[in-house]
C-alpha positions in Angstrom: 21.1 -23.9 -13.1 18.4 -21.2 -14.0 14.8 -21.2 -14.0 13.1 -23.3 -16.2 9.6 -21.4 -15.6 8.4 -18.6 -14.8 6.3 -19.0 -11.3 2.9 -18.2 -12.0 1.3 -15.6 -9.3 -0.6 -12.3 -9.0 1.3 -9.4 -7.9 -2.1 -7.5 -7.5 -3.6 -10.3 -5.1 -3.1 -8.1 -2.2 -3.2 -5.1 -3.8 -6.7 -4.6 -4.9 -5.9 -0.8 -5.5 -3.2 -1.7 -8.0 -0.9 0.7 -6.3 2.3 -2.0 -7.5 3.4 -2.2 -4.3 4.6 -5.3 -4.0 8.1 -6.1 -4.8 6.7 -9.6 -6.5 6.8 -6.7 -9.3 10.0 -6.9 -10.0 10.4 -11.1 -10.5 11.6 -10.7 -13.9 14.5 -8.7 -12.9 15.1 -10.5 -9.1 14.6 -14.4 -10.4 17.8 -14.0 -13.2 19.8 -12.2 -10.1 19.3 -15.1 -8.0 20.4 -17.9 -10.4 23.5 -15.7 -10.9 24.2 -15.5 -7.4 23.3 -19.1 -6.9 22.2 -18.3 -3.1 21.5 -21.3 -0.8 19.6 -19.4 1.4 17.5 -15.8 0.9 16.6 -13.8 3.8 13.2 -11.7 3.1 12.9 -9.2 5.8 9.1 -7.9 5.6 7.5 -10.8 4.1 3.5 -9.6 5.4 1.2 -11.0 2.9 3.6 -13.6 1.7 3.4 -12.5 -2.1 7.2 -12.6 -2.9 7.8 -15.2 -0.8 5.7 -17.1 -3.3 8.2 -16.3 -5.8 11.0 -17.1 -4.0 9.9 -20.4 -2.4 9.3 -21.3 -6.1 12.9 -20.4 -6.9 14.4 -21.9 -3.9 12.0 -25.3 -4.3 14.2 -25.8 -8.1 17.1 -24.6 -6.3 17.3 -26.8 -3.3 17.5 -23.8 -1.6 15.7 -22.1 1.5 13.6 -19.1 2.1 13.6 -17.2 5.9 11.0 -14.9 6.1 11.6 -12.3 8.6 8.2 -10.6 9.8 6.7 -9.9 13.4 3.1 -9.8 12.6 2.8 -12.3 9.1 -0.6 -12.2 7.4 -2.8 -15.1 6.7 -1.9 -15.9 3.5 1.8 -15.9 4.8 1.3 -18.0 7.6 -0.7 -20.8 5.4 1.9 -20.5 2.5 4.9 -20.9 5.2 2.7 -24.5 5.7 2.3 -25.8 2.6 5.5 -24.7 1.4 8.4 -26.6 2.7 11.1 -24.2 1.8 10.1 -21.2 4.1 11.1 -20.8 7.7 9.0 -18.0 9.3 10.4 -15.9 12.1 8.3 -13.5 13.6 10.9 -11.7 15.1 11.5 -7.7 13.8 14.5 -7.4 11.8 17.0 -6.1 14.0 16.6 -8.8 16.7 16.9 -11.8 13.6 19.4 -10.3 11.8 21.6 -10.1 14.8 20.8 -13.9 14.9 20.8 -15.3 11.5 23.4 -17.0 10.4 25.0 -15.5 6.7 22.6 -15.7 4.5 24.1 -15.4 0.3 20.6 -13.0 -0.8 19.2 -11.0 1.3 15.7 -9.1 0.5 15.2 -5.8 2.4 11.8 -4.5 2.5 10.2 -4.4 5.9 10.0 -0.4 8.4 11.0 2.0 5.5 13.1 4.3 7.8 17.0 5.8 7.8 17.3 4.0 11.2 15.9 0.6 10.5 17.3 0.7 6.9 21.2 1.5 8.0 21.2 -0.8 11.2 19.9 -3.7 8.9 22.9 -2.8 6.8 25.4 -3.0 9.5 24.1 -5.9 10.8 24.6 -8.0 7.4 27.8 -6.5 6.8 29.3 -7.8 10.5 28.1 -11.0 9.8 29.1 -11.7 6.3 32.9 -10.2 7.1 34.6 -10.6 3.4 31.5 -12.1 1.8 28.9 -9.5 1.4 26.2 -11.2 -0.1 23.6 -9.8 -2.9 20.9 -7.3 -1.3 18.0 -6.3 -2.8 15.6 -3.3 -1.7 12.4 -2.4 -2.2 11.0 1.4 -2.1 14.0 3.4 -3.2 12.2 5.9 -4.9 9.7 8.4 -4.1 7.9 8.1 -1.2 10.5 6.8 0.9 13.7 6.6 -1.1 14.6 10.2 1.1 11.4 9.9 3.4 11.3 7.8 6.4 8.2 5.9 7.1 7.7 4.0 10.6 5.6 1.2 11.2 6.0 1.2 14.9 7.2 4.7 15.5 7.4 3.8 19.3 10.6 1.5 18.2 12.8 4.1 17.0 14.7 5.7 19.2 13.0 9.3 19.8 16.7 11.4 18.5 16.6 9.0 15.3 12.6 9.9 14.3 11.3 13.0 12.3 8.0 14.4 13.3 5.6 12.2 11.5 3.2 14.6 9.0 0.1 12.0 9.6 -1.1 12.7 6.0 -1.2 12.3 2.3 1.3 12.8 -0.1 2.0 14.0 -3.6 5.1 13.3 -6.0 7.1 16.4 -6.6 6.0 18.1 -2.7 8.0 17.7 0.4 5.2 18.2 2.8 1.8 16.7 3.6 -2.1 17.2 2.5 -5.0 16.4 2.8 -5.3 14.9 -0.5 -3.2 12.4 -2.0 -1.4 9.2 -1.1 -2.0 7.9 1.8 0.9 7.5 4.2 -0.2 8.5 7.7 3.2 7.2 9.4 5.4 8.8 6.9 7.6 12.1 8.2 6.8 15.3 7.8 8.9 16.2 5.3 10.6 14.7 2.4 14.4 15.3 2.1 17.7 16.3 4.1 19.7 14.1 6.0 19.1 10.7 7.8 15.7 10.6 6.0 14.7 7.5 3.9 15.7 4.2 2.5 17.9 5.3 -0.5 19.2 7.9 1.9 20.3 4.8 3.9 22.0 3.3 1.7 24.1 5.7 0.0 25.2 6.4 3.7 26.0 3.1 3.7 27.8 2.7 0.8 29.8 5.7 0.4 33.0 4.6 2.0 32.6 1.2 0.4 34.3 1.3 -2.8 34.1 -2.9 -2.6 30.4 -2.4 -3.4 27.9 -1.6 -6.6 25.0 0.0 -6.2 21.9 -0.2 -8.9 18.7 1.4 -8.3 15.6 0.1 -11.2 13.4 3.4 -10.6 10.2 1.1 -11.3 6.6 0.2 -8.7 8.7 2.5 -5.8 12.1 1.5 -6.7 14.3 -2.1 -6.8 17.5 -1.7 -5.1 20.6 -4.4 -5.4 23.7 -3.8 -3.7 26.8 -6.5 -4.4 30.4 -6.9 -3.7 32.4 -6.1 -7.1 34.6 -8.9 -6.7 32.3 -11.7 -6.3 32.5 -14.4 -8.6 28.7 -13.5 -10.0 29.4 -9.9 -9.8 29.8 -9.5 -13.5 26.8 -11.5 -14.2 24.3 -9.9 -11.9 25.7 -6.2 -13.3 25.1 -7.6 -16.9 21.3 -8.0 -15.8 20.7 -4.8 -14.0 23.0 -2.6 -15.7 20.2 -1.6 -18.7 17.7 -0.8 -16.0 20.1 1.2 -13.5 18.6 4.5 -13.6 17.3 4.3 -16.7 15.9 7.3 -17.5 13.3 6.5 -19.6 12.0 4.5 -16.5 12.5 7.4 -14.3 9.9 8.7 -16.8 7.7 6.1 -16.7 7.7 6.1 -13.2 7.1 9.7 -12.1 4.1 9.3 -14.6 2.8 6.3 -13.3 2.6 7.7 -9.8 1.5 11.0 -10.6 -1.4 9.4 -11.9 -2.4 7.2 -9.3 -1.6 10.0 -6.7 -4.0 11.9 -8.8 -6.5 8.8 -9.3 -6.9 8.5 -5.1 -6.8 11.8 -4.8 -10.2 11.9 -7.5 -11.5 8.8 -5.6 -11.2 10.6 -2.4 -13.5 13.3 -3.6 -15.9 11.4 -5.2 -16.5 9.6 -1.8 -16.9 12.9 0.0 -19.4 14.0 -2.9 -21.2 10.5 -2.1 -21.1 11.1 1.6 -22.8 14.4 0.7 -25.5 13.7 -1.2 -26.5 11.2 1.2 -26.8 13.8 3.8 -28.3 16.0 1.9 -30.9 13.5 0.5 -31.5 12.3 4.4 -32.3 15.7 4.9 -34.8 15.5 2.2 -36.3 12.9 3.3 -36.8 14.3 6.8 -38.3 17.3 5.3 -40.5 15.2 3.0 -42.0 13.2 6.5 -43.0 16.7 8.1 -44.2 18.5 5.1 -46.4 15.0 4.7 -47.2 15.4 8.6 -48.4 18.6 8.2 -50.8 18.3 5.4 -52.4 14.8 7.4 -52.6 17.5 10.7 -54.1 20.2 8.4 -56.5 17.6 6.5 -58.0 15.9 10.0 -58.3 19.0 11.1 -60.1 19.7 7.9 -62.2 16.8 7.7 -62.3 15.4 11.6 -63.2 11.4 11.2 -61.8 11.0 7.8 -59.1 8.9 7.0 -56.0 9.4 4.7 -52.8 8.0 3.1 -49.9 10.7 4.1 -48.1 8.8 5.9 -48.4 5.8 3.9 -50.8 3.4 5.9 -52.7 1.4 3.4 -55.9 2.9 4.4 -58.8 3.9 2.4 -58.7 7.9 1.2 -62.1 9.3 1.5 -61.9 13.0 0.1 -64.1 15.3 0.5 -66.8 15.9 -2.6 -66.5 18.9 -2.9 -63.1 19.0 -3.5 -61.6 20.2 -6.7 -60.7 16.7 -9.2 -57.1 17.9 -9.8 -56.3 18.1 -6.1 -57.9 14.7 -5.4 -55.9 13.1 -8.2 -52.8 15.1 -6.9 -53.3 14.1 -3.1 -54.2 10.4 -3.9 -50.9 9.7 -6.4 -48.6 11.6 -4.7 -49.1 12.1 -0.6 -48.4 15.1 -0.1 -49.6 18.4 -2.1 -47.8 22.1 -1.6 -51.2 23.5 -1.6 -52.0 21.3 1.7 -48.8 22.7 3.3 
């Protein structure tokens, strides 16, 4: 049976940035995979805000299926989905410790700590407990920024000899390092690149001494990964789907221009913020030298005119000016405050 509608739901709901980084991005690609595979249970490891669960649950409600989703710290709008949606089971345990406790799931959606370490023991972990069935795995974020760079979201969970020295910066498409403009990714490594370093990285590891399985990478909003044994009975099927998008290059285009822009768009927005932050201290400083040039000229007109009384500081008090002073400075004292030939 295949989907008779499309779900309807905003990839951008949590994204107010529009950076595409949810994987929700890639439904029209992931929904005809899963009625291939037929799947009576998906496993979505790093679930957070809940937006392709949505999907899913949608899928698995026509399906008379079941959606776990794997994440320790679930937001909200997870949380209250996971409620009103009988087809999710949330389990806030981290990946490692559920997957090591699942029972074999048919689809399995990877996209929780974006590291060589978590990445490749997730792997293992599915592979010992499918034995001859190796289901259908998707991945999310197989292309640049941490397709070959690692990314930790609890560094402090990695072993120390299986971490690289995080760079606590930004980063920019095309450069292995860190700046201080960019994309934001202050627990991503240092550097991009070289071994045991990223998802994709991970997975090609992985796969390299599996000629049972097929993988397809859709170089589109950071990358769709799908990994499948060849001689499954929807094999065929699901490489008839994915096979005009597997490293398409006019995607890999696309792609590398898409996030060159928006690197280049934050890094814009970051300076137009610090311009902002700098003309507000420069027009506080304004206004603190507008208070004691004002100051002054009320000190230099009481001692001036002793018992008079004046606006300067902006009481709404009468003015009384002397008579004999020139018209022109009255006028310019009374409208304005403060006059530069009082100072």
């Amino acid at each position: 049976m295949t989907s008779t509608r499309r779900p309807v739901f905003d990839p951008y709901l949590h994204d107010p940035a529009q950076w595409g980084a949810s994987m929700a991005h890639h439904a029209e690609l992931l929904l005809p995979c899963l009625d291939a595979v037929g799947p009576r249970t998906i496993v979505e490891v790093g679930a957070l805000m809940g937006d392709l669960t949505r999907v899913l649950a949608h899928w698995a409600g026509e399906h008379g299926a079941r959606v776990v989703a794997v994440d320790p710290v679930p937001g909200k709008s997870l949380v209250a989905l996971a409620e009103e949606r009988p087809e999710i089971e949330l389990d806030r345990r981290v990946s490692l410790e559920a997957l090591a406790d699942l029972p074999p799931a048919e689809a399995i959606v990877l996209d929780g700590d974006h590291n060589y370490y978590t990445v490749a023991n997730e792997l293992r972990l599915i592979a010992e407990a499918a034995g001859d069935a190796f289901p259908f795995v998707m991945f999310h974020d197989v292309c640049w920024p941490h397709g070959r760079r690692d990314d930790y979201y609890a560094a402090e969970q990695i072993p120390e000899a299986d971490r690289h020295p995080i760079g606590g910066g930004k980063l920019i498409p095309g450069d292995p390092g860190v700046h201080d403009h960019g994309l934001e990714y202050p627990r991503s490594a240092a550097r991009e690149g070289g071994p045991r370093n990223g998802v994709l990285t991970a997975i090609e590891d992985f796969v390299a001494d599996r000629d049972d399985l097929r993988l397809a990478i859709v170089p589109a909003f950071f990358g769709f990964g799908a990994l499948w044994d060849r001689g499954a009975p929807w094999a065929d099927a699901v490489a008839a789907i994915l096979d005009p998008f597997d490293r398409n290059p006019i995607l890999e285009r696309l792609e590398a221009n898409r996030i060159r822009h928006l690197a280049a768009a934050h890094a814009r927005e970051g300076e137009l913020t610090e311009l902002r932050l700098r003309q507000e201290r420069m027009e506080g400083v304004l206004r603190t030298l507008r208070h004691i040039q004002a100051a002054r000229a009320e000190k230099h007109e009481r001692q001036m005119n002793p018992g008079q009384s004046f606006l300067w500081s902006g009481h709404p008090v009468p003015v009384k000016l002397p008579r004999s002073a020139p018209p022109l400075r009255q006028r310019c004292c009374f409208s304005r405050g403060i006059c530069a030939g009082h100072v």
